[in-house]
C-alpha positions as CSV (number, residue, x, y, z in Angstrom):
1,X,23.8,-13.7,37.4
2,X,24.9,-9.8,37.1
3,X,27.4,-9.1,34.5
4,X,29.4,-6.0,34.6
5,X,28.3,-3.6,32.2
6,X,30.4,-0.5,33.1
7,X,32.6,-1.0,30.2
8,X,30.4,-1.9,27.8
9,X,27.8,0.7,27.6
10,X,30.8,3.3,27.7
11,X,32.3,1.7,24.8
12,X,28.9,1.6,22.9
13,X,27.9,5.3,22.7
14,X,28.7,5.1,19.2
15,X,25.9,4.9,16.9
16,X,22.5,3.4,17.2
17,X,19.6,2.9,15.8
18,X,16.0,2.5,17.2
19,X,13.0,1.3,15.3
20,X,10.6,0.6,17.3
21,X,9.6,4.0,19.5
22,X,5.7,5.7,20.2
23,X,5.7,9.4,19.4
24,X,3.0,10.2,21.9
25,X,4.8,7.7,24.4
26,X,7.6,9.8,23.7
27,X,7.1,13.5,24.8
28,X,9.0,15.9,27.1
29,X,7.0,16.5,30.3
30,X,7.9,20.4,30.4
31,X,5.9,20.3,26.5
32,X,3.0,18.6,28.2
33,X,2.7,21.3,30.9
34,X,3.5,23.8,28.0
35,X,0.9,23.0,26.0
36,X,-1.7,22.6,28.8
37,X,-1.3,25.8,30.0
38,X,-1.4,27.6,27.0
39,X,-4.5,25.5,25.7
40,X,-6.1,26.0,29.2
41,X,-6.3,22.0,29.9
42,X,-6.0,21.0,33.2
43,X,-3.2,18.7,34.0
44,X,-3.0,16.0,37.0
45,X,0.0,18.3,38.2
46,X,1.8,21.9,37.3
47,X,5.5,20.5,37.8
48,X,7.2,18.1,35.5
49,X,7.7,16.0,38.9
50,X,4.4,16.2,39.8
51,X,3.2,14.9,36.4
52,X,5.5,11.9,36.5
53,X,4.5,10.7,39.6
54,X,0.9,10.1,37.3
55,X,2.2,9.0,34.0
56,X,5.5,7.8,34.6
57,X,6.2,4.3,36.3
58,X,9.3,1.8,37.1
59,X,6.9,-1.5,38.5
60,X,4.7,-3.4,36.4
61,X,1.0,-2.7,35.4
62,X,-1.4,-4.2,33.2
63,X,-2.4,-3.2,29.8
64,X,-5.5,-1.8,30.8
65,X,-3.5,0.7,33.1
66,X,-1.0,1.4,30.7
67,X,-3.3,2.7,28.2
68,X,-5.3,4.9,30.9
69,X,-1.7,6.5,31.6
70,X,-2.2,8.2,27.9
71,X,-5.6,10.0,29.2
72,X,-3.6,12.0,32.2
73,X,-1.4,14.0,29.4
74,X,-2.4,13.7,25.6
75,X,-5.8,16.2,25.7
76,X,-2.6,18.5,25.9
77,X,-1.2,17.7,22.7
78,X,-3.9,15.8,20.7
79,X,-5.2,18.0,18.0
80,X,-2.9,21.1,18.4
81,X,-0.9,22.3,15.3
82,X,2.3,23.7,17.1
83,X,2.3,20.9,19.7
84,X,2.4,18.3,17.5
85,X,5.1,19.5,14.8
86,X,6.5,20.5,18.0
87,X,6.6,17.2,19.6
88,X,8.3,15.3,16.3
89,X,11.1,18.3,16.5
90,X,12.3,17.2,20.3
91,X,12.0,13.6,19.7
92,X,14.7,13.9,17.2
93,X,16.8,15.9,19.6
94,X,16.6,13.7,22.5
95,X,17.0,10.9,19.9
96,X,20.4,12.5,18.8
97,X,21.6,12.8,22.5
98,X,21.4,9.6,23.1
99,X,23.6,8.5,20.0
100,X,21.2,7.5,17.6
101,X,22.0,8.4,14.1
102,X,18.6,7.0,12.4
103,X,15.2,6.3,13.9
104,X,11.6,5.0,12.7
105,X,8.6,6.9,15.5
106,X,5.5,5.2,15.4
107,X,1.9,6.9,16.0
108,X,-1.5,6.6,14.9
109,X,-2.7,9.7,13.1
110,X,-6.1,9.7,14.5
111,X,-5.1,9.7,17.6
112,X,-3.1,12.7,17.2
113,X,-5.4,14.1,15.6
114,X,-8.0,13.8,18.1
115,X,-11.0,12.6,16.4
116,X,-12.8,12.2,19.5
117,X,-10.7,9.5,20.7
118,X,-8.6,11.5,23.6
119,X,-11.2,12.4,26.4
120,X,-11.3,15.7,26.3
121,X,-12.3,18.2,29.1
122,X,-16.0,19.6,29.4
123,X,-14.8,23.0,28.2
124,X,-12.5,22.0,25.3
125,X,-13.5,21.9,21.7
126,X,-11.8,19.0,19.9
127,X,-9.1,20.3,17.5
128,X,-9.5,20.4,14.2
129,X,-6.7,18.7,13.0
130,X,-7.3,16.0,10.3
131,X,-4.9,13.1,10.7
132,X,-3.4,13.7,7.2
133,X,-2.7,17.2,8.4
134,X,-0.8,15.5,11.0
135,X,1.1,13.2,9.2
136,X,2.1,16.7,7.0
137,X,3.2,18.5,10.5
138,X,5.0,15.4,12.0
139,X,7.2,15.3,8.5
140,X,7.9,18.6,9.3
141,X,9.1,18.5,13.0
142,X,10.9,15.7,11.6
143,X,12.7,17.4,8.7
144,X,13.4,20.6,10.9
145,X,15.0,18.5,13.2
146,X,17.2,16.0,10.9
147,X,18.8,20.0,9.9
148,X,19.4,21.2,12.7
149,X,20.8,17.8,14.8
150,X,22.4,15.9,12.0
151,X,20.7,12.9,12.2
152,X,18.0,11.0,10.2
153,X,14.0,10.6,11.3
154,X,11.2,8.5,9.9
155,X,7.8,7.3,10.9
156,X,5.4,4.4,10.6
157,X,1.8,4.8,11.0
158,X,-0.6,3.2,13.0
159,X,-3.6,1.3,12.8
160,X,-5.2,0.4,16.1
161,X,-6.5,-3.0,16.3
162,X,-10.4,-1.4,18.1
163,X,-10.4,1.2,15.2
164,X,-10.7,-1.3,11.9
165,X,-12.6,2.0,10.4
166,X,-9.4,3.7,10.3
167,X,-7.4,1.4,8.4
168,X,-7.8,2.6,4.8
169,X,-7.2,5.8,5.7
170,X,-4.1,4.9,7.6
171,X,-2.3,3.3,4.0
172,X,-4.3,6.0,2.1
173,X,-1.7,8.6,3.9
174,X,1.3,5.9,4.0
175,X,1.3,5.7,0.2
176,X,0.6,9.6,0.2
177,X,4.0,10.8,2.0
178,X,5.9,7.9,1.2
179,X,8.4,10.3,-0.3
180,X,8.0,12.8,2.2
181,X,9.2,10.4,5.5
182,X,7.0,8.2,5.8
183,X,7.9,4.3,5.9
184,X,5.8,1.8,6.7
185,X,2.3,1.0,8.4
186,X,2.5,-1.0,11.9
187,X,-1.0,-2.5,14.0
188,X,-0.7,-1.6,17.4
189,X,-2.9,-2.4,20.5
190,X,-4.7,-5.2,22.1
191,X,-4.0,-8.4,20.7
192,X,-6.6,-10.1,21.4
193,X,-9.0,-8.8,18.8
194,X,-7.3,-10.6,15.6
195,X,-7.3,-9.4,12.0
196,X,-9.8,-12.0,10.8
197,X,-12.4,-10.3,13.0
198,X,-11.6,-7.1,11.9
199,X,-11.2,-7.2,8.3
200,X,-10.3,-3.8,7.7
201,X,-7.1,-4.5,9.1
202,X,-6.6,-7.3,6.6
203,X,-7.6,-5.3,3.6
204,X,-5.2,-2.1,4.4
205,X,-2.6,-4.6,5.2
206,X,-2.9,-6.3,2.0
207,X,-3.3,-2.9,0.2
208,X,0.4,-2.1,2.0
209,X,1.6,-5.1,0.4
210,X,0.5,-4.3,-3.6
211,X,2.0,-0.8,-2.6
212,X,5.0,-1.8,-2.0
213,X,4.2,-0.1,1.9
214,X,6.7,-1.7,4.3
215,X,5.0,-3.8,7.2
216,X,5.1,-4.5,11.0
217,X,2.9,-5.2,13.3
218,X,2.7,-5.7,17.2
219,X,2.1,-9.5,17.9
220,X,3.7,-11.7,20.9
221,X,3.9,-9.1,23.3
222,X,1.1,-9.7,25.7
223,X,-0.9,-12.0,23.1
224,X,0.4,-15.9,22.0
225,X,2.6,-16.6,19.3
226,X,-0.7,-17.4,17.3
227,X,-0.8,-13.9,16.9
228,X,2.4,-13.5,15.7
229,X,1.7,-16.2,13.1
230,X,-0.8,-14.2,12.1
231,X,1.2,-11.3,11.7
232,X,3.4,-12.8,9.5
233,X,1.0,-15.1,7.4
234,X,-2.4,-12.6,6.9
235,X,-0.8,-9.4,7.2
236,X,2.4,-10.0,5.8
237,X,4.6,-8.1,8.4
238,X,8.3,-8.1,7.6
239,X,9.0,-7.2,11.4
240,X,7.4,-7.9,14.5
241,X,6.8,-5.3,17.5
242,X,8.1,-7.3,20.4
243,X,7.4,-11.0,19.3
244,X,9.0,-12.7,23.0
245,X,6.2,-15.4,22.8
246,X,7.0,-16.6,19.2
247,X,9.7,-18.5,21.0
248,X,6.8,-20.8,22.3
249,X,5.9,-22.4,18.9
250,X,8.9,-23.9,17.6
251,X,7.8,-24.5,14.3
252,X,6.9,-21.0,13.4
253,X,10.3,-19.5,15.4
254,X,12.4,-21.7,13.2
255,X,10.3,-20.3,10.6
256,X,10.7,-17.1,11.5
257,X,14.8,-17.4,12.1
258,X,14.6,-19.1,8.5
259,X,12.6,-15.7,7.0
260,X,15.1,-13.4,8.9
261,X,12.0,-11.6,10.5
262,X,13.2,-9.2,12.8
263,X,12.1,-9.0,16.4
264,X,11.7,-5.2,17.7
265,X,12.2,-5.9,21.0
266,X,12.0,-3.2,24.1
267,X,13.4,-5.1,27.3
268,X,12.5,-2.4,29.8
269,X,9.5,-2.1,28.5
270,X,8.5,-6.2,28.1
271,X,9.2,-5.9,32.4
272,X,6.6,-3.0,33.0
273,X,4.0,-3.9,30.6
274,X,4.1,-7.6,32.6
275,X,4.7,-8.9,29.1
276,X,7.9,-11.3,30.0
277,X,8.8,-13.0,32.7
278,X,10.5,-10.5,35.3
279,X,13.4,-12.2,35.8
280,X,15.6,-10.7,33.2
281,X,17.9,-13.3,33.1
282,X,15.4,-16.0,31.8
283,X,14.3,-13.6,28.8
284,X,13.3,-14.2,25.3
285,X,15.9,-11.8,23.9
286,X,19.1,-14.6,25.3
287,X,17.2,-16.6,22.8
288,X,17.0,-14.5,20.2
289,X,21.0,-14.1,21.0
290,X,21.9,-17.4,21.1
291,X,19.9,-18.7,17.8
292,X,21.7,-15.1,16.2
293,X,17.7,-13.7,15.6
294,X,17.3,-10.9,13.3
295,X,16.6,-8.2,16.2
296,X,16.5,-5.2,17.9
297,X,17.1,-3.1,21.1
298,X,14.4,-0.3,21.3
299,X,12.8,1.8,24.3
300,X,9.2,1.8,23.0
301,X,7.1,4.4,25.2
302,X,10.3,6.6,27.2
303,X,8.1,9.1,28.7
304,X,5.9,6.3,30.5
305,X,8.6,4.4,31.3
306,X,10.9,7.0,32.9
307,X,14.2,5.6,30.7
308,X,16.1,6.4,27.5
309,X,17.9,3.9,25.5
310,X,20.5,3.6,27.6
311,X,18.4,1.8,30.1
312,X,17.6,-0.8,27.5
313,X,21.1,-1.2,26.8
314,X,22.0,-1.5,30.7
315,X,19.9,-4.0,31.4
316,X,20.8,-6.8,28.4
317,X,24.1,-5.9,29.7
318,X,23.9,-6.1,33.1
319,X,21.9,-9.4,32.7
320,X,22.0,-10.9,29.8
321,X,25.7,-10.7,29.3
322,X,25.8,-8.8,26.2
323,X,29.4,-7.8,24.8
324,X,30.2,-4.8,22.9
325,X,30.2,-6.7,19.9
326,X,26.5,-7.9,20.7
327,X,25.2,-4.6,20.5
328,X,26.7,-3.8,17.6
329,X,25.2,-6.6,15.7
330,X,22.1,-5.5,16.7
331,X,22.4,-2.1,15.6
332,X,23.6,-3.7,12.4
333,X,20.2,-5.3,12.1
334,X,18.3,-2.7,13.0
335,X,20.0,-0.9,9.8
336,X,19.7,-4.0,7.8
337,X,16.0,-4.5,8.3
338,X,14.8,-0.6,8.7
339,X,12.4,0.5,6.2
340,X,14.3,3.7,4.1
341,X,15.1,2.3,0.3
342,X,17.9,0.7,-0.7
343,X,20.5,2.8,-1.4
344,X,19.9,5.2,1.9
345,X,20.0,1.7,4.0
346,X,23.1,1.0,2.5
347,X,24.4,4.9,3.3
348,X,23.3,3.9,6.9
349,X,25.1,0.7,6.9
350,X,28.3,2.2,5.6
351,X,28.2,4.8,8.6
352,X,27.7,2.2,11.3
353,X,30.5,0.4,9.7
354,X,32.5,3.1,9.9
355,X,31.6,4.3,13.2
356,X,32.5,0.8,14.7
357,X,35.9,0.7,12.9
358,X,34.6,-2.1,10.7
359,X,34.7,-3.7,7.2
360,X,31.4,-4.0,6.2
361,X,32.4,-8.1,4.9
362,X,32.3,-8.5,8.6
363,X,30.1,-11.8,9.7
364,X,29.1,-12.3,13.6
């Protein structure tokens, strides 16, 4: 059954904060367009309504034709200097419109980058970007915009499960401009090709670890809860990206609620990627809320799924039942189990406190 939200999203405008979020899932059409234009690409449409009727949706698809939906717009950004420092800048604007004081953005510097990886038309050159010259121009964006809209950015890199061959080079960079805004490393993309296989993935990962590099991965969104044990047992992960089908081995959940692993979960997101059943109401995250799981409320990929995080917040309202108080616990998790160091966590604790009219010996 519905609940009525009206009050409750009013009420919680507050402070957030998102940690799980795609950069290149993230862009403003009108920069796509921009960038197109001025790098002579052609683009599925000329109109920022045009172009969302391609890579924008609000019904379910498969994987498969989710990940084709990044092929109709990023040969517009992918290995362009301005568009990518350019792109990091507006996410933390639109970010800070929506109320969220601190963010991680996730993104795989090769893919950025280019490195043959976006298809790229006939009469392009691939840029010349190298990914650690991205990571330097995303810092960038990011620290240009933390000035100028008050609030705080970070980022997590990416290894892509198909790409094992990147994986050094991906904690290489993480341990490189760890003091310059970067976080953590995550492993994002099809489950179903597991760690073990690709041993790259197991050696970076375990390199993370020795660092001292914070670690998540994406595990239990489309793929079983074996993968999520993985996650956690191989790779070490301290969060998981999604995680709804942990909930289906009930030894490693309790495990998990007994580690205080935290759960990035993206409702909106779970229903178009046809990783959850689509009746909201029988979701993983009124688990997660009743057994008081370490998680999160996060959009994911915006710009693909036509939403902002208010939409994420409407629906566990609207059908889940969530209470003002609810989605300030989360947000207190989120803080609790973001990756900045110590004593900046415990600045951003202090502000949600505050912000919420709070003492921060408060226990849900």
């Amino acid at each position: 059954m519905a609940h009525n939200s009206t009050n409750n999203i009013q009420t919680f405008n507050k402070a957030r904060v998102e940690l799980h979020l795609h950069l290149d899932g993230a862009i403003k059409p009108e920069t796509i367009l921009y960038f197109g234009k001025k790098r002579g690409i052609k683009m599925p449409a000329d109109s920022v309504e045009g172009l969302m009727s391609y890579i924008g949706y609000e019904e379910p698809l498969n994987l498969t034709q989710f990940l084709e939906i990044f092929n109709h717009y990023m040969p517009a950004i992918a290995g362009d200097r301005e568009a990518v420092k350019r792109i990091a800048y507006e996410l933390v604007q639109m970010k800070a419109k929506e109320g969220v004081i601190y963010f991680e953005a996730r993104y795989s510097p090769h893919f950025l980058a280019n490195s043959n990886v976006v298809p790229i038309p006939w009469n392009q050159k691939p840029g010349d970007l190298t990914p650690d010259e991205v990571v330097h121009l995303v810092n960038q964006g990011f620290q240009e915009g933390e000035k100028d809209f008050k609030i705080k950015a970070r980022s997590i890199l990416c290894c892509m499960r198909h790409m094992p061959e990147w994986s050094a080079e991906v904690v290489r960079l993480c341990k490189k401009y760890r003091n310059e805004g970067v976080v953590g490393i995550d492993l994002a993309g099809d489950e179903s090709l597991n760690c073990e296989t690709y041993s790259g993935h197991g050696k970076a990962y375990e390199e993370a670890f020795k660092s001292g590099i914070h670690r998540t991965v994406h595990a239990g969104e489309a793929g079983p809860s074996s993968v999520v044990k993985e996650a956690v047992d191989i790779l070490k992960a301290e969060r998981i990206g999604h995680g709804y089908h942990t909930i289906e081995d009930p030894i490693l959940y309790n495990r998990l609620l007994n580690l205080n692993i935290h759960f990035e979960t993206c409702p909106w997101s779970s229903y178009l990627t046809g990783a959850c059943n689509p009746d909201f109401t029988q979701h993983p995250i009124i688990r997660f809320r009743k057994d008081e799981a370490n998680y999160s409320l996060n959009t994911d990929d915006p710009l693909i799924f036509k939403s902002t995080l208010d939409k994420d917040y409407h629906i566990v309202s609207k059908y889940m039942g969530f209470t003002e108080e609810e989605f300030m616990r989360v947000n207190i998790n989120a803080a609790s189990s973001c990756f900045l160091p110590d004593k900046e966590k415990e600045e951003l604790l202090s502000t949600l406190y505050e912000a919420y009219g709070m003492v921060q010996s408060t226990v849900f």
